[in-house]
C-alpha positions in Angstrom: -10.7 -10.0 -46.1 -7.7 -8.1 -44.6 -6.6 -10.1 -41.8 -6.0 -14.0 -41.8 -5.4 -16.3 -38.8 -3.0 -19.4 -37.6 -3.7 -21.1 -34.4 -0.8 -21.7 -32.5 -2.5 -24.6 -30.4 -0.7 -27.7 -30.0 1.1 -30.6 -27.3 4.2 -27.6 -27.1 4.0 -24.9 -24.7 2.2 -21.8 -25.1 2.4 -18.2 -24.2 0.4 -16.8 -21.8 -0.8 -18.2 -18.9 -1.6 -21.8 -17.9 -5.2 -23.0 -18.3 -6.8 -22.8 -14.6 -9.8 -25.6 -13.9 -13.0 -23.6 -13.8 -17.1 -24.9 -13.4 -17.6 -24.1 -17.1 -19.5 -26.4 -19.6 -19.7 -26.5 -23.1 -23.3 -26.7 -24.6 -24.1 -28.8 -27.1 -24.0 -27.1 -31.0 -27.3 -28.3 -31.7 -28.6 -26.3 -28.2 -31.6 -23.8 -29.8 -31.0 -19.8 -30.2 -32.6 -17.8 -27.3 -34.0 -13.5 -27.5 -32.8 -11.5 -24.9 -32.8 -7.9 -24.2 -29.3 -6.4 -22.9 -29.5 -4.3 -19.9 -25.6 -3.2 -19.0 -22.2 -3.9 -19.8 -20.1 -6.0 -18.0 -16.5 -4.1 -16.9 -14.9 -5.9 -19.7 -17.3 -4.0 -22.1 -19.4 -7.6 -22.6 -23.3 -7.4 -22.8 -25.4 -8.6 -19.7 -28.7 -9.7 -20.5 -31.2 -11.4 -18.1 -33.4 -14.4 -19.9 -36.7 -15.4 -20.2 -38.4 -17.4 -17.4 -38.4 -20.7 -19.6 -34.8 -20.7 -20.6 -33.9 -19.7 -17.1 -35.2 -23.0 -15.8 -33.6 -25.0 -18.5 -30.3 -23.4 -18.6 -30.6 -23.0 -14.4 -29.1 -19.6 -15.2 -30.4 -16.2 -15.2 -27.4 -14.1 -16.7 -26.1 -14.0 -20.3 -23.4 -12.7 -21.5 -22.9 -11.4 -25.3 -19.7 -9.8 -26.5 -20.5 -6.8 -29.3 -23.6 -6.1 -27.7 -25.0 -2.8 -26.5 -27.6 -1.7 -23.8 -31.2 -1.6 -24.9 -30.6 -4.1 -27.7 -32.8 -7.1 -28.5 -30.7 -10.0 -30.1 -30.9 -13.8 -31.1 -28.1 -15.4 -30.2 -26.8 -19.2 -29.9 -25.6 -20.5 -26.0 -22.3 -21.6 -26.2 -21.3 -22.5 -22.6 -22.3 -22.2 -19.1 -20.7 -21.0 -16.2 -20.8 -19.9 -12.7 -21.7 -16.5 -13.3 -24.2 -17.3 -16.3 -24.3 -18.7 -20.2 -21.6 -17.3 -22.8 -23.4 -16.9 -25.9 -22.6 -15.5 -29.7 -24.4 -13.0 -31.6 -26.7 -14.4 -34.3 -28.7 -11.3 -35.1 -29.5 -7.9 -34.3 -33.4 -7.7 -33.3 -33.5 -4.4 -31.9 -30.1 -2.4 -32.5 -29.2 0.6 -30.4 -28.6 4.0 -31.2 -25.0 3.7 -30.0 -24.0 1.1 -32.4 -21.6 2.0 -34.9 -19.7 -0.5 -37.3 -16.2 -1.1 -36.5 -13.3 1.1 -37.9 -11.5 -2.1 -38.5 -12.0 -5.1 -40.1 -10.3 -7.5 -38.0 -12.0 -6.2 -34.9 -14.4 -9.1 -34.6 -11.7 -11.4 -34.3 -8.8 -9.5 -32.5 -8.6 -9.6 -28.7 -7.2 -6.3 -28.8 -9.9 -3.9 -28.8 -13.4 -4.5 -26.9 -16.1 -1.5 -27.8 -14.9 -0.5 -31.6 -19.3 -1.2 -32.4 -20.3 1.8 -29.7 -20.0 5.2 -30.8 -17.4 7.5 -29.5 -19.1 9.7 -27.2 -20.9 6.6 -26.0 -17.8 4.8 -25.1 -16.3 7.6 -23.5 -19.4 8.3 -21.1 -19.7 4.9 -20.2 -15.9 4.5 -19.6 -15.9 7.7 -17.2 -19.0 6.2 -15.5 -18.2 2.9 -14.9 -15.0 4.2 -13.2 -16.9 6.7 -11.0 -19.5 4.2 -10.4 -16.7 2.0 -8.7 -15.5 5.1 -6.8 -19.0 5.9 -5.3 -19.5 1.9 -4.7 -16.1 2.2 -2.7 -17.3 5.0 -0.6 -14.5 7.4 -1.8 -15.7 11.0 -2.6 -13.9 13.0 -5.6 -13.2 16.2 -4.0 -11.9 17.1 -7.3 -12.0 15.8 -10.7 -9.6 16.8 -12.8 -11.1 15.5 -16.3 -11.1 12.7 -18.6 -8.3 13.4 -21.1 -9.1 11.5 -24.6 -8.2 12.0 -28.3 -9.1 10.3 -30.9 -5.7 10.9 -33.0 -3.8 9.5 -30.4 -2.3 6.4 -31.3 -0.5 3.2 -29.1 3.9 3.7 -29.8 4.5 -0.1 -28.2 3.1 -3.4 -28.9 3.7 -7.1 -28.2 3.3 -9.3 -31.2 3.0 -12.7 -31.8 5.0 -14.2 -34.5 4.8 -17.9 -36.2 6.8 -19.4 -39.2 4.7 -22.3 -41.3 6.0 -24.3 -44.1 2.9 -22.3 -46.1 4.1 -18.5 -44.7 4.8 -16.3 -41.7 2.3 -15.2 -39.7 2.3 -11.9 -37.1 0.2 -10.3 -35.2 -2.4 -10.0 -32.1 -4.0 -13.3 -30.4 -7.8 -13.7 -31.2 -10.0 -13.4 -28.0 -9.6 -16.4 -25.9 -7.8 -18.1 -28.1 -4.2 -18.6 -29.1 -4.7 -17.6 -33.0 -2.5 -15.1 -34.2 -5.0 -12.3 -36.3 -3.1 -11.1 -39.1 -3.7 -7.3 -38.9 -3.0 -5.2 -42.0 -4.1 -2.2 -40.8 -4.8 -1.5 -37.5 -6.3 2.0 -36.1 -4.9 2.0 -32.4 -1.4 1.8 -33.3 0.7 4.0 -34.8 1.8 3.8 -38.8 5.8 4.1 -37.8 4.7 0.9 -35.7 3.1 -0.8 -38.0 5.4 -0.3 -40.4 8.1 -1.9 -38.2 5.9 -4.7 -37.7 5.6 -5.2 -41.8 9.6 -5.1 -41.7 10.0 -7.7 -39.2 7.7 -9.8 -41.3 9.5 -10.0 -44.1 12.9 -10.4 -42.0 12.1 -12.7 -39.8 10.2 -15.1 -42.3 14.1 -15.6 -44.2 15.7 -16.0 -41.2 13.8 -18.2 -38.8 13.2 -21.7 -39.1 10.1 -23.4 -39.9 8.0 -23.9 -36.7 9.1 -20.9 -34.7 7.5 -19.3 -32.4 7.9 -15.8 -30.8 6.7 -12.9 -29.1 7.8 -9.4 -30.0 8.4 -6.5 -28.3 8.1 -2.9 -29.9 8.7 0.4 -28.8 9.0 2.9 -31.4 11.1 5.7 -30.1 10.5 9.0 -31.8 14.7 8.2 -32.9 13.7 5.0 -34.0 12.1 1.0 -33.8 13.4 -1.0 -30.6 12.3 -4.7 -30.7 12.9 -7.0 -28.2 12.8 -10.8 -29.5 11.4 -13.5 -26.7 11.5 -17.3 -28.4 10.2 -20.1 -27.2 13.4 -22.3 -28.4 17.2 -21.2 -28.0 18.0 -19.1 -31.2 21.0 -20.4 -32.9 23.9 -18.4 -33.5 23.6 -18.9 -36.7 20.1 -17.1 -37.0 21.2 -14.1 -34.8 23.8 -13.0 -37.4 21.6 -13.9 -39.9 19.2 -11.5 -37.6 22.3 -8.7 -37.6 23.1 -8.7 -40.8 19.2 -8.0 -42.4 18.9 -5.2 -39.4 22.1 -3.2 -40.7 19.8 -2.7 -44.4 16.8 -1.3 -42.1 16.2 1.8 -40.1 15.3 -0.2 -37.1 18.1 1.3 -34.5 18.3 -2.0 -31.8 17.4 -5.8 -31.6 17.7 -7.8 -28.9 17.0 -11.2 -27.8 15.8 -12.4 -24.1 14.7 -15.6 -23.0 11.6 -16.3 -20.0 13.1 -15.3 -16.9 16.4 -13.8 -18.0 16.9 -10.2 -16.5 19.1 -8.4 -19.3 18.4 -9.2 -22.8 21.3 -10.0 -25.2 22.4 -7.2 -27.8 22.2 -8.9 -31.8 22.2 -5.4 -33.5 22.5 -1.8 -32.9 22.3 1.3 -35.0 22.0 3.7 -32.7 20.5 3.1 -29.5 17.3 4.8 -29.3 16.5 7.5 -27.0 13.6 9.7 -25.5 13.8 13.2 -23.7 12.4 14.4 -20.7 12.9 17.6 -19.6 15.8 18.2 -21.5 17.3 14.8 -20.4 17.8 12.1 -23.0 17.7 8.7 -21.8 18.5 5.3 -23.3 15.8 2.5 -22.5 17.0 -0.8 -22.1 15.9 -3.4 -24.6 11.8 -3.6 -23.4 11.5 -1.3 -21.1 8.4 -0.2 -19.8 7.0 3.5 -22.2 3.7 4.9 -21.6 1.5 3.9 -24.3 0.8 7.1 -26.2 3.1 10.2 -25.8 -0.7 11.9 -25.3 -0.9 10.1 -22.0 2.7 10.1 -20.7 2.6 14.2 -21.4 -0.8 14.1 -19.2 0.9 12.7 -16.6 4.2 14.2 -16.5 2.1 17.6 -16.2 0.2 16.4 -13.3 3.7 15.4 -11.6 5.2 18.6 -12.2 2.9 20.8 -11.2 2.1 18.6 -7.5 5.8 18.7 -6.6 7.9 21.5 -8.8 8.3 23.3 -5.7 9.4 20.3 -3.5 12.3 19.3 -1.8 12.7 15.7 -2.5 10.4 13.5 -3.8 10.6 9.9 -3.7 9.9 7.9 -7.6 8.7 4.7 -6.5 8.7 2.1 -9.6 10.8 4.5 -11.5 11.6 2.9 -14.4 14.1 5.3 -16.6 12.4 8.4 -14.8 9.2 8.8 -17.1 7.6 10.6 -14.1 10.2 12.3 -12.3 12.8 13.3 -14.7 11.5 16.8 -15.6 11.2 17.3 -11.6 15.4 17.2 -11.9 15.1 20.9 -13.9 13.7 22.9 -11.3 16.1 21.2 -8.7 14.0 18.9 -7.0 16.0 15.7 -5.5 14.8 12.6 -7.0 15.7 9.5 -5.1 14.1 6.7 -7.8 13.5 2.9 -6.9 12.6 0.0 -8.8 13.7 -4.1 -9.6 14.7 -3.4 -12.9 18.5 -2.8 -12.3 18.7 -1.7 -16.3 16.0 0.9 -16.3 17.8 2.8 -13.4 21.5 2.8 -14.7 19.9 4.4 -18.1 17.8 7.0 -15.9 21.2 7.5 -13.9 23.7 8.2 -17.2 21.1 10.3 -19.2 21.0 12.7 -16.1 24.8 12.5 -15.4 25.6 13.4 -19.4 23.0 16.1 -18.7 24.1 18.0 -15.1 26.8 16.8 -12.8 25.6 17.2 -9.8 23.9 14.9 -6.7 20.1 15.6 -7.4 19.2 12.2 -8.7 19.7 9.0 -6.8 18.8 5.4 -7.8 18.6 2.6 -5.4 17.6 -1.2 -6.7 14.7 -2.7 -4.9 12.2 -5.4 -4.8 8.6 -3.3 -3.9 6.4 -6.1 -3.8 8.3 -7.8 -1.6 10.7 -5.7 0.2 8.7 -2.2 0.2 10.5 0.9 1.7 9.9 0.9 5.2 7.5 4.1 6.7 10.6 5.6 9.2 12.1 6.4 5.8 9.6 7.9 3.6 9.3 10.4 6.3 12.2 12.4 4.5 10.3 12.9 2.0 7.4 15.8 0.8 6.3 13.7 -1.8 6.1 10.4 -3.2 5.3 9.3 -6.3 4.6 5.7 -7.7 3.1 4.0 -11.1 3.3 0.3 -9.6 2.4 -3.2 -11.9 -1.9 -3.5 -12.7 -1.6 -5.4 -9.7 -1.0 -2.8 -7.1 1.4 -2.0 -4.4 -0.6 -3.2 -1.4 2.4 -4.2 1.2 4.1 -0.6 -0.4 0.6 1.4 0.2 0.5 0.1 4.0 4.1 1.6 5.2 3.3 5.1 3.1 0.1 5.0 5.5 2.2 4.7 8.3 4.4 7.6 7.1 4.3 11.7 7.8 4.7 12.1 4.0 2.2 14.8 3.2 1.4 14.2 -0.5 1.1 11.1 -2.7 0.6 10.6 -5.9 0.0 7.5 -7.5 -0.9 6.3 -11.2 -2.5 3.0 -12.5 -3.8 1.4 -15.1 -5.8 -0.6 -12.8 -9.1 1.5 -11.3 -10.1 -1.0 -9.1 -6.4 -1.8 -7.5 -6.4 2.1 -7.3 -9.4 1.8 -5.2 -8.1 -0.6 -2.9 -4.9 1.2 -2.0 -6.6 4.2 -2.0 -9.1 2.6 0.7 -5.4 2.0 3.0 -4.1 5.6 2.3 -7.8 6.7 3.2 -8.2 4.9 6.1 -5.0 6.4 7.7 -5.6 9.5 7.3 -5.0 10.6 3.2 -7.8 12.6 1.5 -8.1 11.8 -2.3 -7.8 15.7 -3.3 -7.6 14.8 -7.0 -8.2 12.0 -9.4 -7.6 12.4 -13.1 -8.3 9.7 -16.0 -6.9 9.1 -19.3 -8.0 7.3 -22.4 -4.1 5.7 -23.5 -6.3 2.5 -24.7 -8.8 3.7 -27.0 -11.8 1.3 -27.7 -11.1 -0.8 -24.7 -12.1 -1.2 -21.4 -8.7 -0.2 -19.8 -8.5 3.1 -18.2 -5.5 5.3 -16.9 -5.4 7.2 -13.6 -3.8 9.1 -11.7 -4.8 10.8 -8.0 -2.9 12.9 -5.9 -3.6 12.2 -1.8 -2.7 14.7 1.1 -2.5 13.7 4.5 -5.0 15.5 6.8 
């Protein structure tokens, strides 16, 4: 075996999100294995099967739902709970297999939460990604007037990662959490990420299991710069002062250029070690992230997009960065002497955006402004300054943002997600007051998963 696993469940607090009540029930262990035929996958890449007469009155379900199944398959599997929308079951055999399974690049993927379709075969997963998304288009009632293509690659490879990381009396343990479940799976290889990554993550293993106590528990931050390893450290207990030197002093033997350490809630982290800060370059302009700060997840995907950007507003005036960041979107926009005025919460992001382009041109093209979206979007009256706007809000959406760019004169938006259906519903808004989709391009930045990137471009009529 290559991976191992350590449950992190116990009485002290977890990560992640609280446990909401639901209507589900465990089914007994003894309960007997059921055949059913799957007929679609669910959009998180789950089989959906329909069962037989009989079990449907016994179960007082119709649906059931099989992870690492594939359409047209015939399996056995075991009912493990039930729930409003149908049983949960587990695979027990393969009856019928389909023609679009493939075994799994990696061995851990069976336990991982990461990765979802890694048993479908490439050019199976990537058709039924691009359909599902243009099946919730057409479902939507929003017509493509142009589709600028589905960008995928199958060398492209994930540059940030959160990690969980545990310290036993037996060993150390990092890695993903296991799929509904808080066990960290031990990856030793993983193909998603990038080697520099993992790498990184083998370092901080053998670091961190000297330094921390016994019983600690973190997550861990990574964005590996193409200058270098930034890791951001988030414990559930203070860290001692003690540890952070300790921390400090192992860092200065590594090439890892920056740790820092942030607690739940805090909005700057604290510095503990620095080489040289790390850095990326966009058009020209080399910025400093703060300590975990938002990067696109492959440098595939945030070169797809920053093309898509340029070429929608390289002849504009002054465009309007909404969610800015450190200027992944806009930042090349600054070189052919378009006025950037970039917006966004995070108070750290936008100083860093702000120096790289002052050390780079002195002059009055870029300004920042610090601003709560969500709840305190920019009001339509102003946006009317501007011939373009462009925002990459949280999977969420920008919903109150959306409705006072509806109300504006601002002739073209463009907006990216990671999110297709709270695309769709913003879109609907900008739609309904007038926008026309003109363009809608998607991405593959999450290979093997069912998370898709977008980006669409609306003009107002």
């Amino acid at each position: 075996m290559v991976f191992s696993h350590y449950s992190t469940s116990s009485k002290k607090r977890r990560f992640g999100k609280a446990k909401i009540k639901s209507n589900s029930q465990k089914l007994p262990k003894n309960i007997s294995n059921i055949e059913v035929k799957i007929h679609q996958l669910s959009s998180k890449g789950v089989g959906v099967g329909y069962i037989s007469q009989q079990d449907k009155e016994k179960y007082e379900k119709n649906k059931v739902y099989v992870p690492n199944t594939l359409p047209g398959e015939v399996v056995r599997v075991h009912p493990t709970k039930k729930t409003g929308k149908g049983l949960e079951a587990e695979l027990i055999e393969l009856v019928t297999p389909s023609s679009e399974r493939q075994s799994p690049k990696c061995n851990a993927y069976l336990n991982c939460g990461g990765c979802q379709l890694q048993h479908m075969t490439y050019d199976a997963y990537l058709e039924w990604k691009q359909q599902t998304i243009f099946n919730l288009f057409q479902k939507s009632n929003i017509p493509l007037k142009e589709f600028g293509g589905f960008f995928t690659s199958k060398l492209q490879q994930r540059r940030r990662a959160s990690f969980k990381f545990k310290r036993t009396k037996e060993k150390s343990f990092i890695g993903f959490y296991a799929s509904k479940s808080h066990q960290i799976i031990e990856l030793e290889g993983c193909i998603v990420i990038c080697p520099e990554l993992l790498k990184t993550k083998q370092k901080i293993l053998q670091g961190l299991d000297k330094i921390f106590p016994i019983g600690a528990s973190l997550s861990i931050k990574i964005n590996q710069y193409d200058t270098g390893s930034d890791i951001l450290i988030i414990p559930e207990k203070k860290v001692s002062k003690e540890v952070q030197t300790e921390l400090a002093a192992w860092a200065s033997g590594t090439d890892i250029k920056r740790i820092s350490l942030s607690y739940t809630g805090e909005l700057k982290a604290n510095l503990i070690y620095q080489d040289t800060p790390p850095s990326i370059i966009w058009g020209g302009i080399i910025i400093s992230p703060p300590p975990g700060s938002f990067l696109q997840p492959t440098l595939f995907g945030e070169k797809i997009l920053q093309r898509e950007i340029f070429s929608a507003y390289k002849n504009a005036k002054h465009c309007l960065d909404l969610f800015a960041g450190c200027g992944t979107l806009s930042a090349n926009l600054l070189t052919q002497k378009v006025k950037i005025t970039a917006i966004d919460t995070q108070i750290e992001c936008l100083k860093a955006y702000e120096a790289g382009y002052k050390n780079f041109k002195q002059d009055n093209l870029l300004k920042v402004e610090i601003r709560d979206l969500i709840n305190a979007p920019v009001m339509s009256s102003f946006l009317n300054y501007f011939d373009g706007i462009i925002l990459d809000p949280p999977r969420s959406g920008a919903n109150e943002q959306i409705k006072q760019i509806s109300m504006s004169n601002c002739p073209s938006v463009t907006y990216v997600s990671c999110n297709p259906l709270s695309f769709i519903n913003d879109a609907q808004i900008l739609i309904g007051a007038g926008y026309q989709l003109q363009k809608i391009t998607l991405i593959d930045q999450f290979s093997w998963t069912t998370h898709s990137e977008l980006i669409g471009n609306f003009i107002k009529k």
